[in-house]
N, C-alpha and C positions, 0 to 999 in steps of 0.2 A: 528455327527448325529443330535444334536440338531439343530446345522445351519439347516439343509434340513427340519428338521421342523418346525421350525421357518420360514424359506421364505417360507413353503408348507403354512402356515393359515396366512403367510400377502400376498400372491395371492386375487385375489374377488371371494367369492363363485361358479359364475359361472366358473370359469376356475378352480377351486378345484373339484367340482365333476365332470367335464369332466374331467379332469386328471385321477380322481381314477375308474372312468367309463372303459378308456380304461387299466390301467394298470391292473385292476381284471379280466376284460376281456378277455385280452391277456393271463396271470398269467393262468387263466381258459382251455385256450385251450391249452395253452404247456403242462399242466399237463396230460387232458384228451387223446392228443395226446400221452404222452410218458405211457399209462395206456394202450389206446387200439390203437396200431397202424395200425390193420387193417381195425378197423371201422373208422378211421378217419388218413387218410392217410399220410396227409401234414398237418404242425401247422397253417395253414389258416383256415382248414376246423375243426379244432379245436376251431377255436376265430369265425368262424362262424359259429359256433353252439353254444357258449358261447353267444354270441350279440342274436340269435336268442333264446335261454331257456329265457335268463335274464330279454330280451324285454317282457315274455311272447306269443311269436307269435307261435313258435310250428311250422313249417313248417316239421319236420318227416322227412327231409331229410337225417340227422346223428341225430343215438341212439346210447347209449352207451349198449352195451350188457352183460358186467362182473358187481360182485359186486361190486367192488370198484371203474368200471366207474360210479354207479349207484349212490354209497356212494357219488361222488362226482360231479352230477348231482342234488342231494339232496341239500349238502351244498350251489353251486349255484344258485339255487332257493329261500334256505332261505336268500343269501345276495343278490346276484345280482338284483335280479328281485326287493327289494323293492329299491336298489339304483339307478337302471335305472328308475324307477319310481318316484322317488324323484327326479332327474335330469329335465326330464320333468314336472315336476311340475313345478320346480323352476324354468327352461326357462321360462315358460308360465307365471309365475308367476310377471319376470323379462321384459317379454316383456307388460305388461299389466302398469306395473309402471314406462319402461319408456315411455308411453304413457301418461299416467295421466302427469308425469312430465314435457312433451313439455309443455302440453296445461297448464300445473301451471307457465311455465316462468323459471325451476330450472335447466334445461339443457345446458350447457354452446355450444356456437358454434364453431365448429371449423374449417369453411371454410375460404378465404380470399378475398380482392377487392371488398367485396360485400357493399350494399347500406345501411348507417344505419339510422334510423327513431328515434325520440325521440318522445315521445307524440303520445296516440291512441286516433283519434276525427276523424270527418267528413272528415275532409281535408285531414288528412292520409290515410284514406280506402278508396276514391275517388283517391290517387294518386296510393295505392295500383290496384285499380280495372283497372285505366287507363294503369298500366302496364303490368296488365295480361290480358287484352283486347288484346294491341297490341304483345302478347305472345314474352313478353323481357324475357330473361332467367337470367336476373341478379337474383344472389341472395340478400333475404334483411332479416335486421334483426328490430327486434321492441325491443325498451326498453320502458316501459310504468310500473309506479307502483300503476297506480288505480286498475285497474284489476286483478282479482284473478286468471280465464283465459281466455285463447284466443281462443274463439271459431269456429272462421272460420277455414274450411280445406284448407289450401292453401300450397300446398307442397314447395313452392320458398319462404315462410316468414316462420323467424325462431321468434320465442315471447321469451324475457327475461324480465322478474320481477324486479322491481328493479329502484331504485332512479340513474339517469346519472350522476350527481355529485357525485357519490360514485365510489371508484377504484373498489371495488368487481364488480359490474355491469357493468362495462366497460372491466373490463378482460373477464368476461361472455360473452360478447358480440363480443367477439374481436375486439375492437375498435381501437388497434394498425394495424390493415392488413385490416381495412376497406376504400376502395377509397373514398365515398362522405358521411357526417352526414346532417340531415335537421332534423331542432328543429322546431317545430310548437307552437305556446302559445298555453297556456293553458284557454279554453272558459268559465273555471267554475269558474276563478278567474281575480281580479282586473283588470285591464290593466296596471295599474304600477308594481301590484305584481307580473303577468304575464311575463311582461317585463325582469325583475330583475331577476325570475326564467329561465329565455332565456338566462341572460347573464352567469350567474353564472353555467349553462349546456357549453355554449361554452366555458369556461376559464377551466372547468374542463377535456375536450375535446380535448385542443388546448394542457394539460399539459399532456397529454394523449399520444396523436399522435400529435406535433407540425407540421407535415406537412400534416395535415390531411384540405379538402377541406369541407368547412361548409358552408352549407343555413340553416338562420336562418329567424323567422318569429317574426317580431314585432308590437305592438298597437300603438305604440305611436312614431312618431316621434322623438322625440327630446330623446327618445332610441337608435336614431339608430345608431349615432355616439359613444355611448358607447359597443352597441354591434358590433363597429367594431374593435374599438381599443381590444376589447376582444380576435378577433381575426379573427369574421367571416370573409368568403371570400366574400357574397353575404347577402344582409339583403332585405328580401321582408317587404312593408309596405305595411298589409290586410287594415286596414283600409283607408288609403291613397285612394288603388286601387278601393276598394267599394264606398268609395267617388266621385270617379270620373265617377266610372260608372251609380249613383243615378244621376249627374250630365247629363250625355250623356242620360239618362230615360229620364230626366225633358224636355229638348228640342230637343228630337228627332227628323226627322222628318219620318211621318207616311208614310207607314209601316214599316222604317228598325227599327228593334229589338236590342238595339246595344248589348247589355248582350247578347241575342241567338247569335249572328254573330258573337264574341268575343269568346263562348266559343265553339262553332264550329270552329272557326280558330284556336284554341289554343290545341284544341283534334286532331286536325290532321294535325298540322303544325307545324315548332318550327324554330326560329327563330337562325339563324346562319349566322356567322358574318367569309369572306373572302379575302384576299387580292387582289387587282388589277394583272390579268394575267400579264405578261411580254407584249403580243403580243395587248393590249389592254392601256397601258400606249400611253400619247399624242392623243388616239382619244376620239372621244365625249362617253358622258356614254350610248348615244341611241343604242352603238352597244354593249358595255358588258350588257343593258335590254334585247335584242333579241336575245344575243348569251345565257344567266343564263333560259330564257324565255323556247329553245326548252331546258335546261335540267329541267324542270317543278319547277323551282325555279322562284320567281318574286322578283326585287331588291327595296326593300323600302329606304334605305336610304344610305347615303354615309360618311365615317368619313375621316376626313383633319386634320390630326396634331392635334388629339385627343378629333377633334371638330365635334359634330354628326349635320348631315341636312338631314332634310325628303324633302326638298324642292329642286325636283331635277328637274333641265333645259335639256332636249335633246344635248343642244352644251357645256353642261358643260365637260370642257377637265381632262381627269382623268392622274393623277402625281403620279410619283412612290413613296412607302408608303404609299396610299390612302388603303381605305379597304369599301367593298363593304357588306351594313347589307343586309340580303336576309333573304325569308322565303322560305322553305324548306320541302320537307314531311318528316311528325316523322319519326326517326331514327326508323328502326325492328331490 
């Protein structure tokens, strides 16, 4: 007997008083059933008149008419009705704090394959909004530990609290069943410290989930080769790419916009990289541009035994192995 009580108060509250809800319940109408069996005919119509006093609701459908159906009419009133109401409280109660606790980051997730983000800044809510623009149903999750919480309603971002070099935050986050992680620096600190903080999420990451596929975002150059040997798959250089496009500002020529042209290409194109058809080896590349052409792809460059070239001739003859860079409409 102690076992069954002992497992009855290590249950979680909510599922303790839904237990003793229904078994007083039940208990309630077998009684009143085997008290007045003609007023209540079947022990269903017994536990629905129990649910229905308890609740307080009173529907008058089944009275009990003898004294001792009454007597025990009475006692279920004085227990039932306040623990059906105590029940509902403490749903209410329980759903109100796991509420608060999404948006505090203390919820652990528990889906899989989904998309994990390290770092909450511009560049994350901008890759965020990009994705729910074009309505991707991936799921994704946020680890960020500046934030106390996470305010946006966004039902496909799950927010976790919490330092990503840490194993608790990573188990929270399920970081072992997530398909892609992207570490973005951090804009409020050094570019070395920044750096070093990038590397030190991906090695945490990599010991995490070692097959785990990472874009990582670095300041500095001469980081990047440390955050690859780290582990990442992919190391974007922000600075590098701003650079170059302060560059393409400077001698533009008027009126193309290359920043506006650039990021309208990039919100609604994406670059994807395919092998030479079978039926297209030994002819020139002008027929695989015309044939990628009607399928609304355009072929920008061409890779040769690992060698990329934007610089593509109409009678250049394509050789098995070659692979065709194209731009593509974003994936839906």
């Amino acid at each position: 007997m102690q076992q069954w009580i002992r497992l009855y108060f290590q249950l979680p509250l909510f599922i303790r008083l839904l237990a003793t809800v229904l078994i007083m319940m039940t208990l309630f109408g077998f009684i009143i059933h085997a008290i007045e069996p003609n007023s209540f005919p079947t022990v269903f119509d017994g536990i629905w008149w129990a649910f229905v006093t308890g609740a307080t609701v009173g529907y008058g459908d089944y009275v009990p008419l003898s004294l001792w159906g009454k007597a025990v009419a009475i006692l279920l009133i004085m227990t039932g009705g306040g623990l059906v109401t105590f029940y509902m409280a403490t749903l209410s109660a329980a759903t109100v704090k796991h509420e608060e606790d999404l948006t505090q980051g203390k919820v652990d997730f528990r889906g899989k394959d989904h998309f994990l983000f390290v770092g909450w800044n511009e560049r994350t809510r901008q890759l965020i909004d990009m994705m729910s623009v074009h309505d991707l149903q991936d799921q994704m999750v946020l680890i960020d530990r500046t934030m106390n919480r996470f305010y946006q309603r966004l039902s496909s971002v799950h927010f976790v609290r919490g330092d990503a070099t840490e194993e608790e935050t990573l188990q929270k986050a399920n970081a072992s069943q997530a398909r892609v992680a992207v570490i973005t620096a951090d804009p409020d600190k050094r570019e070395e410290q920044s750096d070093q903080n990038v590397i030190h999420q991906i090695v945490a990451l990599k010991g995490h989930q070692p097959e785990l596929f990472i874009i990582a975002e670095v300041l500095t150059d001469r980081q990047r080769i440390n955050a690859e040997r780290a582990g990442a798959n992919t190391v974007i250089r922000s600075n590098d790419f701003m650079s170059s496009l302060f560059y393409h500002e400077l001698y533009r020529n008027d009126p193309v916009q290359p920043f506006e042209l650039l990021l309208e290409l990039l919100t609604s194109r994406q670059f994807h990289e395919e092998k030479v058809p079978e039926d297209f080896i030994g002819k020139p590349v002008l027929k695989a541009l015309e044939y990628f052409l009607k399928k609304n792809c355009q072929v920008i460059g061409i890779r040769k035994d690992k060698e990329i070239s934007f610089d593509l001739h109409a009678d250049t003859e394509l050789e098995e192995g070659d692979a065709l860079l194209l731009f593509s409409p974003l994936r839906k």
